[in-house]
Backbone as CSV, one residue per row, in Angstrom:
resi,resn,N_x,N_y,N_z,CA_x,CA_y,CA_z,C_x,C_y,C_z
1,UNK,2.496,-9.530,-9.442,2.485,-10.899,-8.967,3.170,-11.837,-9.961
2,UNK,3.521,-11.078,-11.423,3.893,-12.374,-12.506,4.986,-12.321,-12.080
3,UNK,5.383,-11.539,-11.796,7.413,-11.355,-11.926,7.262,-12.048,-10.545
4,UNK,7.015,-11.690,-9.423,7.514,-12.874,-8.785,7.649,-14.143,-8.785
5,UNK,6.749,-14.794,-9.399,6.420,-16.307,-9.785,7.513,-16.278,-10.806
6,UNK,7.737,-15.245,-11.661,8.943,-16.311,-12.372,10.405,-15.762,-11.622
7,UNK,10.233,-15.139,-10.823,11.749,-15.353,-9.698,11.778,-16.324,-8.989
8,UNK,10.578,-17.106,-8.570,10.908,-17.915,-7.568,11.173,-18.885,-8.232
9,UNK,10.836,-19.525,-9.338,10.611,-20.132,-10.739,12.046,-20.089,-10.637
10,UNK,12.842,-18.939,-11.579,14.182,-19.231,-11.756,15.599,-19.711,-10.425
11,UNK,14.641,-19.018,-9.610,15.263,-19.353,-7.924,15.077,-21.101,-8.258
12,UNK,13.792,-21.707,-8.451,13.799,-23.211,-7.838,14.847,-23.753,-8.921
13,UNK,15.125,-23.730,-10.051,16.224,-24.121,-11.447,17.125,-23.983,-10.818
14,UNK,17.984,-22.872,-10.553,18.856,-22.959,-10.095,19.673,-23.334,-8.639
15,UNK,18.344,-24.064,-7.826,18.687,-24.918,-6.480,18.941,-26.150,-7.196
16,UNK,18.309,-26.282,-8.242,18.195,-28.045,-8.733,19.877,-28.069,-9.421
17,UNK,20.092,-27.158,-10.234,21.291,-26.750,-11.206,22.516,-27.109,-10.522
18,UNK,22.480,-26.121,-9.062,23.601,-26.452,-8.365,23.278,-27.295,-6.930
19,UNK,22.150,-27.850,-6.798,22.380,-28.728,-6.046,22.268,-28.701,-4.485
20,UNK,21.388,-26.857,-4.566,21.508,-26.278,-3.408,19.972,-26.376,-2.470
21,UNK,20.373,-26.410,-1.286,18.718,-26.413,-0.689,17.962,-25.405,-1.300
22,UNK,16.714,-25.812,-1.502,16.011,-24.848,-2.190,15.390,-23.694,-1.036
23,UNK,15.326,-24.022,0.051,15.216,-22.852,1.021,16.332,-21.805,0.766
24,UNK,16.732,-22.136,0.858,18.295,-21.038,1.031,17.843,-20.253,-0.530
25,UNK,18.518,-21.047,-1.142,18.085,-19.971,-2.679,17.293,-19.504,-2.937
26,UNK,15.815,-19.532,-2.646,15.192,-19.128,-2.295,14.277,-17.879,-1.391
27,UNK,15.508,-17.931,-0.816,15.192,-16.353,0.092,14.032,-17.045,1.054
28,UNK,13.819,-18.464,1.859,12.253,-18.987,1.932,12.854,-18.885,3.975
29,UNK,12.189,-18.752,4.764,12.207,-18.992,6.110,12.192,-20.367,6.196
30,UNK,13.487,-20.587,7.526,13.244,-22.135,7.880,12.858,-22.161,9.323
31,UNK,12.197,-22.970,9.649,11.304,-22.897,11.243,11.268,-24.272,11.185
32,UNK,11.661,-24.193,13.024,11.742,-25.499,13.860,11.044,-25.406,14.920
33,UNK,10.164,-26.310,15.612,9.323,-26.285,16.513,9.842,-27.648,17.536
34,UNK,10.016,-27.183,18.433,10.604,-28.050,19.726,9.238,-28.161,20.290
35,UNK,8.694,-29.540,20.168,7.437,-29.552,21.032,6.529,-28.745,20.750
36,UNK,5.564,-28.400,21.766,5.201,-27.174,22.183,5.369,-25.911,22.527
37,UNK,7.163,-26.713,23.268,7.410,-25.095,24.008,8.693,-24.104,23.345
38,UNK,9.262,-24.234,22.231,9.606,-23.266,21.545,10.081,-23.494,20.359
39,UNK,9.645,-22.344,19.566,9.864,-22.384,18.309,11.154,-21.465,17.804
40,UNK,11.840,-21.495,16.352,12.750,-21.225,16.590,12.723,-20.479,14.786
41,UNK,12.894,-19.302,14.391,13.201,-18.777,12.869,14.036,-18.956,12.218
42,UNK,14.273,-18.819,10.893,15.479,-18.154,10.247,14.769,-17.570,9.255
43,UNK,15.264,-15.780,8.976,15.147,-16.026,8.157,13.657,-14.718,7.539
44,UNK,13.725,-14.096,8.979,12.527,-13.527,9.319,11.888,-12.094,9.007
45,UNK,11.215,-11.180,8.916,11.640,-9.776,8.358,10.922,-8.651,9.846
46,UNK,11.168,-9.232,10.818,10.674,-8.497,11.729,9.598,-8.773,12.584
47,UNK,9.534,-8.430,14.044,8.233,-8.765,14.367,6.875,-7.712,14.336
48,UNK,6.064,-8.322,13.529,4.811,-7.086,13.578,3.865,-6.868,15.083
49,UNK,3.561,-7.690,15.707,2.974,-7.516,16.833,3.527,-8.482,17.874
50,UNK,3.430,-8.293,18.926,3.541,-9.068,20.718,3.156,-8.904,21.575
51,UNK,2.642,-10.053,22.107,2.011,-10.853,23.465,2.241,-11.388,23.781
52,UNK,1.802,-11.562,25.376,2.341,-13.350,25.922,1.110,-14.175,25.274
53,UNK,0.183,-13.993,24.180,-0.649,-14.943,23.816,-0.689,-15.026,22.495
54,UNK,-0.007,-13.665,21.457,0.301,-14.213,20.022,1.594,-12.933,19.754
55,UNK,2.172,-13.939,18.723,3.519,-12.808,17.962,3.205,-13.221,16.660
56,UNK,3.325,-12.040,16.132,3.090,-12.056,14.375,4.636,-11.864,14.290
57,UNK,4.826,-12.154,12.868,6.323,-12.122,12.756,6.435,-12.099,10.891
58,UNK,6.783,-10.994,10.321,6.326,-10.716,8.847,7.721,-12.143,8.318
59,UNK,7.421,-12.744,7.275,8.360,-13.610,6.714,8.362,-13.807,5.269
60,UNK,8.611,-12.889,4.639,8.520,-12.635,3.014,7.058,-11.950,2.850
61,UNK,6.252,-12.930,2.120,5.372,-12.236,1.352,4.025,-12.917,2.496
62,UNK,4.813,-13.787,3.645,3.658,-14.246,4.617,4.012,-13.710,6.021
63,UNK,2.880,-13.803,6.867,2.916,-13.010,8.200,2.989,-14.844,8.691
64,UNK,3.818,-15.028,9.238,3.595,-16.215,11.176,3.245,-15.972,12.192
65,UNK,1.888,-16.512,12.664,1.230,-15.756,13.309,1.287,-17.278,14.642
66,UNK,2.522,-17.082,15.325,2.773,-18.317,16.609,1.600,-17.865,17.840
67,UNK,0.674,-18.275,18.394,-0.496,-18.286,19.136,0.055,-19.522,20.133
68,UNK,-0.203,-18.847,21.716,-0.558,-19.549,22.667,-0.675,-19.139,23.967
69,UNK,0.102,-19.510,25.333,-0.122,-18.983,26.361,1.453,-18.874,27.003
70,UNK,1.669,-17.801,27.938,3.039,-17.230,28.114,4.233,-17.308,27.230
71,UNK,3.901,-16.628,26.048,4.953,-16.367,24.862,5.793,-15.551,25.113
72,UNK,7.382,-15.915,25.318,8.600,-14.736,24.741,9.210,-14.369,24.067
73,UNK,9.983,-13.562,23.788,11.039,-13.562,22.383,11.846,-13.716,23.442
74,UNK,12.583,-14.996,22.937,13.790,-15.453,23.992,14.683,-14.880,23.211
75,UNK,15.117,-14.418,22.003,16.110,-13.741,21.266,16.282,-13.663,19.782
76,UNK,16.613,-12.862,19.733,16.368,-12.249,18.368,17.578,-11.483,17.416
77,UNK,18.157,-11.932,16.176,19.106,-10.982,15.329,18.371,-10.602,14.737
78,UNK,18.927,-10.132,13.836,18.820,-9.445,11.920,18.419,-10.787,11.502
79,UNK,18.104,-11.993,11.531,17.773,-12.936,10.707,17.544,-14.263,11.512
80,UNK,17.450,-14.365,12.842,16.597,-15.416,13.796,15.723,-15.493,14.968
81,UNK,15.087,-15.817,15.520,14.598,-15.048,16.394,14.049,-16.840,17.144
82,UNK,14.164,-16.957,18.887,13.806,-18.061,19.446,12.076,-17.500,20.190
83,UNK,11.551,-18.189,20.640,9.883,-18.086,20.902,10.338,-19.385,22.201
84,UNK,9.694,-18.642,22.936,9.265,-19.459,24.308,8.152,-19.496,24.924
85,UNK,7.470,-20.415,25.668,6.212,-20.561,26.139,5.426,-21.779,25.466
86,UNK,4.222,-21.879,25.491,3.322,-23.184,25.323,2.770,-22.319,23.923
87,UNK,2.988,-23.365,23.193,2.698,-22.448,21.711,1.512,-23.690,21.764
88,UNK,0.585,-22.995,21.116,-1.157,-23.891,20.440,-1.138,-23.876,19.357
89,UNK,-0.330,-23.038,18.638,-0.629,-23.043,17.085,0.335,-22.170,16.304
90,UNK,0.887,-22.780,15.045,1.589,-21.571,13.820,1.052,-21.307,13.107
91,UNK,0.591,-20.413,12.443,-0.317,-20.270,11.288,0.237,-19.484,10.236
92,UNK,0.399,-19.789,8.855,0.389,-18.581,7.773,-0.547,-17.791,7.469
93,UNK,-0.288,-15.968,7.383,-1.488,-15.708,7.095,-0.851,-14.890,6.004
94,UNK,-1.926,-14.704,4.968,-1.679,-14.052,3.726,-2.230,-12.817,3.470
């Protein structure tokens, strides 16, 4: 657990250094939520479970756990993935 803290550590210096979003350098997921009805990744390491009522979705060292009612994977790469349906909730779980 130490060595990561000082990667992310030297990761945040060098967003400030050059000036760069610290997401990006970071290696960190960026997520956008349209409303209720879909949410949207970057950034993601796969989906661990699916339903039309929850999708886990692993994202570094945290699981996103999007909860609600008629959920889809409207689409998905190697590194984004869109969510459709009436979302109730995002949650990090550790």
């Amino acid at each position: 657990m130490e060595k990561y803290g000082k990667t992310q550590e030297l990761r945040r210096r060098m967003a400030e250094l050059f000036d760069l979003p610290a997401d990006l350098v970071a290696g960190l997921s960026h997520m956008e939520l349209l409303g209720d009805r879909q949410f949207f990744l970057e950034g993601h390491g796969g989906i661990l479970a699916y339903s039309d009522t929850q999708i886990d979705i692993s994202a570094g060292a945290l699981v996103l756990r999007v909860r609600g009612a008629g959920l889809e994977l409207r689409g998905m790469t190697g590194d984004e993935l869109r969510i459709r349906g009436r979302i109730d909730a995002v949650e990090f779980v550790r």
